[in-house]
mmCIF file of the N, C-alpha and C atoms, coordinates in Angstrom:
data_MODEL
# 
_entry.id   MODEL 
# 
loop_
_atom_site.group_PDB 
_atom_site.id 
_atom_site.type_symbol 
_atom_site.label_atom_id 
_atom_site.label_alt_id 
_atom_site.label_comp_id 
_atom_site.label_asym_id 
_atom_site.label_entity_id 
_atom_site.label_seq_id 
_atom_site.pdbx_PDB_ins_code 
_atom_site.Cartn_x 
_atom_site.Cartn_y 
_atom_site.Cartn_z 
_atom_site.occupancy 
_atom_site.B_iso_or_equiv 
_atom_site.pdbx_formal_charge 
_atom_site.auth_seq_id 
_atom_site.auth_comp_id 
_atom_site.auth_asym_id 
_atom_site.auth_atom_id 
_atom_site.pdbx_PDB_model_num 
ATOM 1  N N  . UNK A 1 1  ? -7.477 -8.423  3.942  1.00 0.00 ? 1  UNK A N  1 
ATOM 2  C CA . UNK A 1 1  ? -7.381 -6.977  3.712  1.00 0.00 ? 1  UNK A CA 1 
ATOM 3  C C  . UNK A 1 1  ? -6.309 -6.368  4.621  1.00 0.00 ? 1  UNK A C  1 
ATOM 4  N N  . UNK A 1 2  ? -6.221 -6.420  6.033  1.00 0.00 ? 2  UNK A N  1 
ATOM 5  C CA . UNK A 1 2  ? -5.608 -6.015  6.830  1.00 0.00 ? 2  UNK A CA 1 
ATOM 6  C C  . UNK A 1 2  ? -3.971 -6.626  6.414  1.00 0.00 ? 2  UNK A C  1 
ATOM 7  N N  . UNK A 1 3  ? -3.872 -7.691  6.210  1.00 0.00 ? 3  UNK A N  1 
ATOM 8  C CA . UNK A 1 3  ? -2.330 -8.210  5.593  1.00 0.00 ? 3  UNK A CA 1 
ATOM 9  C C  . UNK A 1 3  ? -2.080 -7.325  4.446  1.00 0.00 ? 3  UNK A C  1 
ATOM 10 N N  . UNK A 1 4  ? -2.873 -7.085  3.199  1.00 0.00 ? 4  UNK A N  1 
ATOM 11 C CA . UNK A 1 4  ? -2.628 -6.766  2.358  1.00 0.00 ? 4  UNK A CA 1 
ATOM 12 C C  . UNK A 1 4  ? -1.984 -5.429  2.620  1.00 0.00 ? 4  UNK A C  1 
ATOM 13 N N  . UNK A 1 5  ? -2.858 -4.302  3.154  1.00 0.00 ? 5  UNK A N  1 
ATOM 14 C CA . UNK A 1 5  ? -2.124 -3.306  3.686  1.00 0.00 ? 5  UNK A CA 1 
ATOM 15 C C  . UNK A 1 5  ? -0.994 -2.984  4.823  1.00 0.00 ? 5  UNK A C  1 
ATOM 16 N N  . UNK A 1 6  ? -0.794 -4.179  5.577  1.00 0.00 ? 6  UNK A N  1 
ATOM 17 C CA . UNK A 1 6  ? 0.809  -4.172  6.740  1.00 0.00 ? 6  UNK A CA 1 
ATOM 18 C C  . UNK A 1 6  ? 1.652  -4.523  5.332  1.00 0.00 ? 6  UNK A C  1 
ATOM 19 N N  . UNK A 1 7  ? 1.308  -5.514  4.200  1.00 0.00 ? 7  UNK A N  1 
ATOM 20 C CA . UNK A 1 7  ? 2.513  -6.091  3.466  1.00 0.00 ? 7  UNK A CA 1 
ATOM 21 C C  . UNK A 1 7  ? 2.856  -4.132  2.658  1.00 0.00 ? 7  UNK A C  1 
ATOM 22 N N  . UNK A 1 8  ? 2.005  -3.994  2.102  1.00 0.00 ? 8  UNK A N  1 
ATOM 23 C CA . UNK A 1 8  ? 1.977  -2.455  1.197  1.00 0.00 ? 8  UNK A CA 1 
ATOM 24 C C  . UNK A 1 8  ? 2.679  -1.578  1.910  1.00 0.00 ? 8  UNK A C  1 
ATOM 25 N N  . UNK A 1 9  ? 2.394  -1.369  3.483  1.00 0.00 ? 9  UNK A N  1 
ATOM 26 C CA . UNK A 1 9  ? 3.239  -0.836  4.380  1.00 0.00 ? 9  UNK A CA 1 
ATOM 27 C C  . UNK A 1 9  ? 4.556  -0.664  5.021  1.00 0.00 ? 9  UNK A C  1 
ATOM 28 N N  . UNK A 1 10 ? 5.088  -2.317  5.106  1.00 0.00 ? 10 UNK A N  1 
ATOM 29 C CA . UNK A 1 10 ? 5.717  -2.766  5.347  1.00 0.00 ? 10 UNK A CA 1 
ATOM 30 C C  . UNK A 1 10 ? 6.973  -2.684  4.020  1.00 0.00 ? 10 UNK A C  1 
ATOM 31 N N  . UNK A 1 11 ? 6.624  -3.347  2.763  1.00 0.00 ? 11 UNK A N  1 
ATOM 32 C CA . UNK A 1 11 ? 7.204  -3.023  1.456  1.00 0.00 ? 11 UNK A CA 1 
ATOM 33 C C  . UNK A 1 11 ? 7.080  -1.642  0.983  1.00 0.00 ? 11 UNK A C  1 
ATOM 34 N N  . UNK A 1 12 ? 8.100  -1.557  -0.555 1.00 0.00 ? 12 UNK A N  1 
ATOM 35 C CA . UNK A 1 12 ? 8.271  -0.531  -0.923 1.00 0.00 ? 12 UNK A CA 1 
ATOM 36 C C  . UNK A 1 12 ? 7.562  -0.730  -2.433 1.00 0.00 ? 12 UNK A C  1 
ATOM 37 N N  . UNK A 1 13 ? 7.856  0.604   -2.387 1.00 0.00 ? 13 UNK A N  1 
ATOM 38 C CA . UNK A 1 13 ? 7.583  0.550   -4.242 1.00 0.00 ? 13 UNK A CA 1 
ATOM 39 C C  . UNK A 1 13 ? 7.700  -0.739  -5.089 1.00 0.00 ? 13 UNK A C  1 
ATOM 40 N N  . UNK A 1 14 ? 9.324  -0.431  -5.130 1.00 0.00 ? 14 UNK A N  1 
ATOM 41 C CA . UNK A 1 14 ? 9.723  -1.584  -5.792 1.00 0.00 ? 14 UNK A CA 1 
ATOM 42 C C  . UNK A 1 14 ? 9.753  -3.094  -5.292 1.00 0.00 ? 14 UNK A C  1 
ATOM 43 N N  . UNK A 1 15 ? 9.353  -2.955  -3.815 1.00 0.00 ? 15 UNK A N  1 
ATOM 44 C CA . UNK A 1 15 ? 8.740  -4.763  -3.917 1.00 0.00 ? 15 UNK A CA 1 
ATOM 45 C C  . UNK A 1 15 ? 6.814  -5.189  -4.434 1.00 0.00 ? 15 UNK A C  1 
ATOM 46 N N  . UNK A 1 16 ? 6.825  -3.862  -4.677 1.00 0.00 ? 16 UNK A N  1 
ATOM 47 C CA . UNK A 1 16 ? 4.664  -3.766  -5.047 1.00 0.00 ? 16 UNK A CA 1 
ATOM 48 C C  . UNK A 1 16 ? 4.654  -5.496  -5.688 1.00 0.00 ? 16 UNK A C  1 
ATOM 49 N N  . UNK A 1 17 ? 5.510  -5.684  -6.685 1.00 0.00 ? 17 UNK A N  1 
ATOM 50 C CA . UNK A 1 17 ? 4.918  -6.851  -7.028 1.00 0.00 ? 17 UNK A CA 1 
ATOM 51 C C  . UNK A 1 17 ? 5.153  -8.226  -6.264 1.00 0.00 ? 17 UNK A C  1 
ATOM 52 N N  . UNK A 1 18 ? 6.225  -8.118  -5.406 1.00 0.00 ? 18 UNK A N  1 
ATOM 53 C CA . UNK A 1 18 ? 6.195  -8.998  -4.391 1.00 0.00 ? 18 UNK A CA 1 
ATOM 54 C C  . UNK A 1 18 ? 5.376  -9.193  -3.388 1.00 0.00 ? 18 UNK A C  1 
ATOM 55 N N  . UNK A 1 19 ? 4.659  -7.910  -3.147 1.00 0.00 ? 19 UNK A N  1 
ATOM 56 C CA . UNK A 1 19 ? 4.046  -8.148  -2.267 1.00 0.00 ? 19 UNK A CA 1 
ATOM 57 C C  . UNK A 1 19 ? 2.139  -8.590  -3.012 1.00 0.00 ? 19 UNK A C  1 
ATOM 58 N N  . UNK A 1 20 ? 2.148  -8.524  -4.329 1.00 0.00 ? 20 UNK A N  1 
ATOM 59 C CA . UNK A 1 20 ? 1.140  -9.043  -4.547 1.00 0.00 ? 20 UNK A CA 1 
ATOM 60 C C  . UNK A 1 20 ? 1.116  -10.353 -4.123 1.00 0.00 ? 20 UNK A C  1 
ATOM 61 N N  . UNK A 1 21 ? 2.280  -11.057 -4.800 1.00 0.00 ? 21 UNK A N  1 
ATOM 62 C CA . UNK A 1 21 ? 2.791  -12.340 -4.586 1.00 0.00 ? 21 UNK A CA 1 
ATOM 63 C C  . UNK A 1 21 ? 1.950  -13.239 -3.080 1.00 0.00 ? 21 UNK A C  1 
ATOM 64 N N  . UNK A 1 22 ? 2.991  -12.252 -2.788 1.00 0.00 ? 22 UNK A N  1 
ATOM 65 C CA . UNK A 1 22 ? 2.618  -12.339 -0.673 1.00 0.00 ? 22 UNK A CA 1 
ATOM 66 C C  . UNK A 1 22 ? 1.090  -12.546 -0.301 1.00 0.00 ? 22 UNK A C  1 
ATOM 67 N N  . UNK A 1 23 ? 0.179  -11.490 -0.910 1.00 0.00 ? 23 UNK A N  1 
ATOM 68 C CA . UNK A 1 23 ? -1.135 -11.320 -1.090 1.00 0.00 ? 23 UNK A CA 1 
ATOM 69 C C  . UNK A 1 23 ? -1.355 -12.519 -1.388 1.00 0.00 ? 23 UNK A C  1 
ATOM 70 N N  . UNK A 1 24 ? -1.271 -13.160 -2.472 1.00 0.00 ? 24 UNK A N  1 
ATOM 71 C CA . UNK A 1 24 ? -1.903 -14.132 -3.154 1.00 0.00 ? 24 UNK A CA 1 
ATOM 72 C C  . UNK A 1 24 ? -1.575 -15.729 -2.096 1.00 0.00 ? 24 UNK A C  1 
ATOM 73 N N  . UNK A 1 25 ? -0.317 -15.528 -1.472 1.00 0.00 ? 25 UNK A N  1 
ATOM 74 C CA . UNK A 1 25 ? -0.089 -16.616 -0.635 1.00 0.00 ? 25 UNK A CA 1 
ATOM 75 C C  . UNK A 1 25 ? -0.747 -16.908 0.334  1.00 0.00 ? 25 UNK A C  1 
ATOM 76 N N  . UNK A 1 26 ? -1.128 -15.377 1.016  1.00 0.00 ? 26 UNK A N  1 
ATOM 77 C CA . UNK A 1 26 ? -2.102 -15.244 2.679  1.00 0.00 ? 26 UNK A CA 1 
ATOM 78 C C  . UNK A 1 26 ? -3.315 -15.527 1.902  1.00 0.00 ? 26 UNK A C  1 
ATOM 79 N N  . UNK A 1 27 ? -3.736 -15.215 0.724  1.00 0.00 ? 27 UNK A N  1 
ATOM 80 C CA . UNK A 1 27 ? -4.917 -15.939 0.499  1.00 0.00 ? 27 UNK A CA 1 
ATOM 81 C C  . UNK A 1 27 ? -5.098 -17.564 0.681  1.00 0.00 ? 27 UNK A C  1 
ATOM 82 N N  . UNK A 1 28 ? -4.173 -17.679 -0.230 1.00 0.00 ? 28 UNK A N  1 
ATOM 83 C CA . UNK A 1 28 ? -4.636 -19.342 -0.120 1.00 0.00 ? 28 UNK A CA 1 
ATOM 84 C C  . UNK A 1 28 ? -4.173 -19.882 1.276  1.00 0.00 ? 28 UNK A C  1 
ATOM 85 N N  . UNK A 1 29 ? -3.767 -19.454 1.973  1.00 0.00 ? 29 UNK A N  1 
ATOM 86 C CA . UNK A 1 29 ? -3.317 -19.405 3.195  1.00 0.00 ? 29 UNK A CA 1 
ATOM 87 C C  . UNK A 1 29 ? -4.481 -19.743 4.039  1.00 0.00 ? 29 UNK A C  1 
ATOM 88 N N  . UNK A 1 30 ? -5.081 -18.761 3.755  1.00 0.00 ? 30 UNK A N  1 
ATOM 89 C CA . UNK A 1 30 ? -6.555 -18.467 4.712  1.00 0.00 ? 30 UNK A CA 1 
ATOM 90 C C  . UNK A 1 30 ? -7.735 -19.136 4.027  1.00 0.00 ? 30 UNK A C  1 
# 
């Protein structure tokens, strides 16, 4: 959760779907 929102923070609009991406990586990550 806390990644999800620094990545949302950190990115813009137009990277939103990159940063799902990102999301989905720190998941399997963790």
């Amino acid at each position: 959760m806390t990644g999800k929102l620094f990545i949302k923070t950190f990115g813009c609009q137009m990277n939103e779907y990159d940063s799902s991406r990102i999301a989905d990586l720190l998941n399997e990550s963790h």
